[in-house]
Structure formats: C-alpha cells, structure tokens
C-alpha positions in Angstrom: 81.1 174.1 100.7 83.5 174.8 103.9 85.5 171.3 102.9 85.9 172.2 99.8 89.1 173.3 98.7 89.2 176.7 97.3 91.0 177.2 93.9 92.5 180.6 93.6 94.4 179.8 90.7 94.2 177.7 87.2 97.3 176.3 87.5 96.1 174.3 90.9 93.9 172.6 88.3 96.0 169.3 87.7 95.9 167.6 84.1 93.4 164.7 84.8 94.1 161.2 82.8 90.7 160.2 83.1 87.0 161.9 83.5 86.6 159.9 87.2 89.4 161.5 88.3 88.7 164.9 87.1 85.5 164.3 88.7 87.5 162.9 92.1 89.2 166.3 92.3 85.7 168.5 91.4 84.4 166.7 94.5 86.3 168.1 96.5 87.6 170.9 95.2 86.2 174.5 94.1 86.9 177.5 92.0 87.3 180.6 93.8 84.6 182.8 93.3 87.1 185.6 92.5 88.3 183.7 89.7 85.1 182.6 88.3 84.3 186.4 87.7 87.7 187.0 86.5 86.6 186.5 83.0 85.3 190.0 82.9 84.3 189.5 79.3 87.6 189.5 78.0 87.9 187.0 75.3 91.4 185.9 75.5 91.1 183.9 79.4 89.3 180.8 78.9 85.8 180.8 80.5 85.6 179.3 84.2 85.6 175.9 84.6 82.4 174.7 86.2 82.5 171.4 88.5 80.5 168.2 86.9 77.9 167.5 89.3 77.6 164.2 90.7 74.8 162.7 93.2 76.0 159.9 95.9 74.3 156.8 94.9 73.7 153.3 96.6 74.6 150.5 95.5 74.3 147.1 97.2 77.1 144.8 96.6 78.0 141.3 96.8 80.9 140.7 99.5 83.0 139.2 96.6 82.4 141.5 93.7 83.2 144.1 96.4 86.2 142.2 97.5 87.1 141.7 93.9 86.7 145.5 93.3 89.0 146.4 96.2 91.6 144.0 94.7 91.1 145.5 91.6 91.4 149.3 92.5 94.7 148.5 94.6 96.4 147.1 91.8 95.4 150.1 89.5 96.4 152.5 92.5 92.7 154.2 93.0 89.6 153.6 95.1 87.2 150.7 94.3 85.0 153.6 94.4 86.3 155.7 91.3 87.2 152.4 90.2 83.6 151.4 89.5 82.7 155.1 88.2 84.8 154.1 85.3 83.4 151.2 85.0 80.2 152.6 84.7 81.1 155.1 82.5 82.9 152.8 80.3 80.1 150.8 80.3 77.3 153.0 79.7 79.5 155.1 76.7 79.4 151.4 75.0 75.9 150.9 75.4 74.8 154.2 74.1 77.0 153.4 71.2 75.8 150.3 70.7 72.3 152.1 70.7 73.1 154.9 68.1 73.3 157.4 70.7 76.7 158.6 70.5 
C-alpha cells in the first residue's frame, strides 16, 4: 500500500457523482489506520469507510471499439477505462433487474 494515498481525515473524502468514480479514488487512496480505529465505539462518528475491492481484469478489445471508447471517455472527461466500468455496471444492474434480482 506505499502508493496509496493515506487519508488522515473524512473531509479528504470528495463527494463522488458516480460509484466508478468513488471506486477511481478507493484505488488509490486509503484510510488512515488512525482514523479507522477512531470510532472507539462511540455511536455518534459514522463507522470507517472501507474501500470496494476491485480485481484488474483483461479484456481484449477490438482496435475500433477501443478507439470508439477513447472517443467516448474524452468527450465525457474520464478514462475509457472507468468509462467502461460504468458501462458494465450499468449494464449488469439492468440485467439483474431484468432477471428479478434486484
């Protein structure tokens, strides 16, 4: 974790507009562990925010689609990276919808 960046404080936390890019930031950033034990039990501080945990993955793509993507992501001002995590978590919220999951 020695490039992570250490969060000493909750209000280095940044509201996020979208669960990708909370979990952009949670990749690279970490709570302190001073203020993850600063709970102590009292009921009035909210309880420490734990990172989502994410794996790399793969993923072969056409030189288009990724060419499209790029295109895509700069427009929206983001990564063609987080740009297809939404994607797929767009995508895969509908589906377990559609399913009678959610």
């Amino acid at each position: 974790m020695s490039d992570m960046t250490s969060i000493t404080d909750m209000s280095q936390i940044p509201a996020f507009k979208t669960e990708a890019e909370e979990a952009e930031f949670w990749a690279t950033h970490a709570l302190d562990t001073a203020l993850m034990s600063a709970n102590n039990g009292d009921d009035d501080l909210l309880p420490p925010v734990r990172p989502p945990k994410s794996n790399p993955v793969s993923l072969r793509l056409g030189v288009d689609l990724e060419r499209r993507l790029r295109a895509l992501a700069e427009k929206k001002g983001t990564t063609y990276q987080t740009l297809m995590k939404e994607f797929v978590l767009e995508r895969t919220y509908e589906e377990e919808k559609r399913l009678g999951l959610v």
